[in-house]
N, C-alpha and C positions, 0 to 999 in steps of 0.2 A: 554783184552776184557772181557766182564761181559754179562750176560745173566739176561734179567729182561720182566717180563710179561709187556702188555701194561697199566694194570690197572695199576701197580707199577710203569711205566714210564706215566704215563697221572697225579699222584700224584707228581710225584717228578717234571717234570712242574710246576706245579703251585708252588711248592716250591722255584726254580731256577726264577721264577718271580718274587715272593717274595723277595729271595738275591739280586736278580740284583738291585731292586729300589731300598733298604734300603743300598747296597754296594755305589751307586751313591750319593743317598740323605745325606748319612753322608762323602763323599769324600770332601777334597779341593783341587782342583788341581794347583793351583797357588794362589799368595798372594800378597801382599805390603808389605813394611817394611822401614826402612829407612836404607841408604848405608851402615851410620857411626856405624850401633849397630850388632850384631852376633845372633839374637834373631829376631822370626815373632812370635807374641804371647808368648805361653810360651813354645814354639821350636826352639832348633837353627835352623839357615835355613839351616845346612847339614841335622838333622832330617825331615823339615819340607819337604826338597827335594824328601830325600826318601821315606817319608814315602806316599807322594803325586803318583813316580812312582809305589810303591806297592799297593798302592790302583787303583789306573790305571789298570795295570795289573792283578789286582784280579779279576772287572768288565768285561774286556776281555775275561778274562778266563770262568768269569762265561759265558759270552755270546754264547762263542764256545762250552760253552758245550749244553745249552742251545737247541741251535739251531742243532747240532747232535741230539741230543736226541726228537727234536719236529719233525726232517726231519725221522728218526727212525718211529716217528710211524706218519708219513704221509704217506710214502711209505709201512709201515703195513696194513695200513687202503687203501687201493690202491689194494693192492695183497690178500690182505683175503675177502674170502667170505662168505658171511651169506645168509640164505633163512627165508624171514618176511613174514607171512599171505602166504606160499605159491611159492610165486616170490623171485630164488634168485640174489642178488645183491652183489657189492662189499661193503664194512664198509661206505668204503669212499661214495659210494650212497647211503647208507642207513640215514649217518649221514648228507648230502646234503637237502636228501628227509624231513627230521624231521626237518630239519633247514627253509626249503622252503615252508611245508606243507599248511602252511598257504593261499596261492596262491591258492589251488586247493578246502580249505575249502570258501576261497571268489567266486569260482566259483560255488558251489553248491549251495551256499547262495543264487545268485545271478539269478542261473535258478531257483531257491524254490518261489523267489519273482516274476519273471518275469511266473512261469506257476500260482500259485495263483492270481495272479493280472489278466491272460487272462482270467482262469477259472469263476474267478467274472464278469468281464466283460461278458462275453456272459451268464452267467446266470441274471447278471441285464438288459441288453439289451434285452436278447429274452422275459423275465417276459415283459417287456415294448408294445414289438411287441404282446405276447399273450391277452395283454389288451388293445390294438391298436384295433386287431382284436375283440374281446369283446364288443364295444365300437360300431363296423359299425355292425357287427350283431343286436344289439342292436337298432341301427339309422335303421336298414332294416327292423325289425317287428316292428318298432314305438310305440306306445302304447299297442299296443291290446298283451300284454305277452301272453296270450292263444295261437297267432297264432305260427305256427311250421314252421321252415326252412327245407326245403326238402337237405337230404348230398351232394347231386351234386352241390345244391346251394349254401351251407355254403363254401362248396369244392373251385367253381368257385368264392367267393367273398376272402377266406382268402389265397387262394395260392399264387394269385400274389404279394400281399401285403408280404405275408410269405415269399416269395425268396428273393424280393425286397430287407428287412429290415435285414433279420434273421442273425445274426452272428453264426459265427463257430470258432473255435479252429482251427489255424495255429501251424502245429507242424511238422518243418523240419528237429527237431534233432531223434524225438521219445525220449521226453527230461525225460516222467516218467521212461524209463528203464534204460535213462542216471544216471537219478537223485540216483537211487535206485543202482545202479552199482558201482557208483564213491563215495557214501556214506557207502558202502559196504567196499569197498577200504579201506578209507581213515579210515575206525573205526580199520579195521584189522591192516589196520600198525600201527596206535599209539598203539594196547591194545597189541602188540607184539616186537614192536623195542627198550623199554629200555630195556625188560630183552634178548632180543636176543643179544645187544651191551654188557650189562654186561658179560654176557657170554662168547664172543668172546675175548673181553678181557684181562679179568681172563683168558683163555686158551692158547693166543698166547706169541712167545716169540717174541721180540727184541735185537739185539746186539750191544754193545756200546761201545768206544775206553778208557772211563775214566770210 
């Protein structure tokens, strides 16, 4: 048994991936030759045999260790816990969350446009309605500008028109406190979950049978 941090065993992974292709890609594991000759290339075919099984077997080997050692710190990442921006989580959900992130940065995007695009709206629309009303005050003193609308009267001409028309803000999430909440969030985890991962680690062990 050996004893090795997760950084040192998330390093020797990618290593172990490395051997595995370069052990396969330069293997042959079988050949042609003809009956009558003792020779495949330039091996005899007892060399050619074994050398074929040892290379087999080496792949194997690399495999099983491979995969010990990636199941190692799956079930590290699993059982150890970290706390990012506050909330603690396991590794395994943290490295989930940064993998995923992106899903929850589409959704803020996505309220950012849809309350911009309402807030325009009802400021273009109600301008619209405010020069609606503009427009029959205007048809109602006719020419003579001098003459003055009395407030009850302006009152009683633009209100109904006013209800009628006037746009509002539909907001059934209370999407600004959303927006500011879930942006909140999501800055805190990224500007904290590489070096909390680096951390964790560098400080955890693993045990491993090769």
């Amino acid at each position: 048994m050996r004893k090795i941090t997760v950084t040192e065993a998330l390093n020797e992974l990618k290593l172990y991936d490395s051997k595995i292709s370069k052990a396969i890609t330069s293997a042959t594991f079988c050949g042609a030759a003809k009956k009558s000759v003792p020779t495949i290339g330039v091996q005899t075919k007892d060399d050619f045999r074994a050398n074929a099984q040892a290379k087999y077997q080496s792949v194997k080997d690399l495999i099983v260790n491979r995969n010990e050692l990636k199941s190692a710190i799956v079930a590290s990442n699993a059982a150890t816990e970290i706390t990012v921006n506050g909330v603690t989580m396991t590794r395994a959900e943290g490295i989930e969350r940064k993998n995923s992130i992106q899903y929850e940065k589409n959704l803020l995007n996505k309220m950012k446009l849809d309350y911009v695009a309402a807030m325009r709206l009802v400021e273009s629309e109600n301008k619209k309605v405010d020069a609606k009303i503009d427009e029959m005050l205007q048809a109602w003193v006719g020419k003579d500008s001098s003459k003055k609308i009395a407030k009850e009267d302006q009152e009683a001409l633009s209100k109904p028109y006013r209800e009628a028309n006037e746009f509002g803000f539909i907001d059934p999430l209370g999407i600004y406190e959303k927006m500011t909440a879930l942006e909140a969030d999501i800055d805190g985890f990224e500007s904290n979950i590489d070096s909390t991962l680096v951390l964790s680690n560098a400080t955890t062990f693993i045990e491993l049978s090769f």
